[in-house]
N, C-alpha and C positions, 0 to 999 in steps of 0.2 A: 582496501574496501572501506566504504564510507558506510555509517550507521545511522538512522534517528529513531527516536520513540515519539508516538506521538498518540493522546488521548480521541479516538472516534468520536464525534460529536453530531452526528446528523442522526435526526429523528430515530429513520431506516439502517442505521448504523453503515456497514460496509458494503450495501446490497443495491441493487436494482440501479438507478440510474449514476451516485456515487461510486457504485462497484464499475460500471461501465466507463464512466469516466477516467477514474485511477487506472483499467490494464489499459486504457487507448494510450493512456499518458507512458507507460510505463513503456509499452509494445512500438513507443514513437521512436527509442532510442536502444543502440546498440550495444548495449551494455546486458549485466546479468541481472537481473533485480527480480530480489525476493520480498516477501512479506507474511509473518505469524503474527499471533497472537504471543504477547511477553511470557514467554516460558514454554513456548510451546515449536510445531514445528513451523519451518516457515515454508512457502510453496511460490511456485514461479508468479509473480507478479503481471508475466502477462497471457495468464490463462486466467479465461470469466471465471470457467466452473473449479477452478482449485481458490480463487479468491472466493468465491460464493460460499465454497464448502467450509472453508471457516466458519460462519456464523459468526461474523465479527458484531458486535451491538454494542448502540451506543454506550458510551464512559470507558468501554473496552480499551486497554491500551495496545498497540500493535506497534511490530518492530520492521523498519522495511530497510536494505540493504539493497547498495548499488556497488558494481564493481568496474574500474574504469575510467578514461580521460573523462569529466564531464557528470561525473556521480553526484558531487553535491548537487550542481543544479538541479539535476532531476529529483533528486532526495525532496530537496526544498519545494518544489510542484505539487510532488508528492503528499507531503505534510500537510498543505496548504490545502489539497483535498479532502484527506479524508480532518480535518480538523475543520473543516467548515459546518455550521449549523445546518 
């Protein structure tokens, strides 16, 4: 199981069209991929409404987990989304 942390940076933090973005990303590949809030729990990465329900907001940091051939890449996609401004 591959790990990263990574600080939310977008205005909207992990919501509306970011949040959209990150489950298509996540929901592309075959693998188990989760995503919480650091310390908190984490929920299927490729459901809208359980990413939504976090309430993730900007500075937030969030933990996302991939499991499987092919998990850092996705990890590193990943990151790169919700860490964009």
């Amino acid at each position: 199981m591959a790990e990263r942390r990574v600080t939310v940076m977008a205005e909207v933090g992990l919501h509306a069209r970011p949040a959209a973005t990150f489950v298509q990303t996540a929901a592309k590949v075959n693998l188990d991929v989760t995503v919480g809030k650091l310390g908190g729990q984490p929920v299927n990465a490729k459901s809208i409404l359980s990413v939504l329900a976090l309430d993730v907001r900007q500075g937030e940091t969030i933990v996302i987990t991939a499991d499987g051939e092919g998990a850092d890449e996705v990890l590193d996609t990943l990151v790169a989304i919700a860490a964009a401004p």
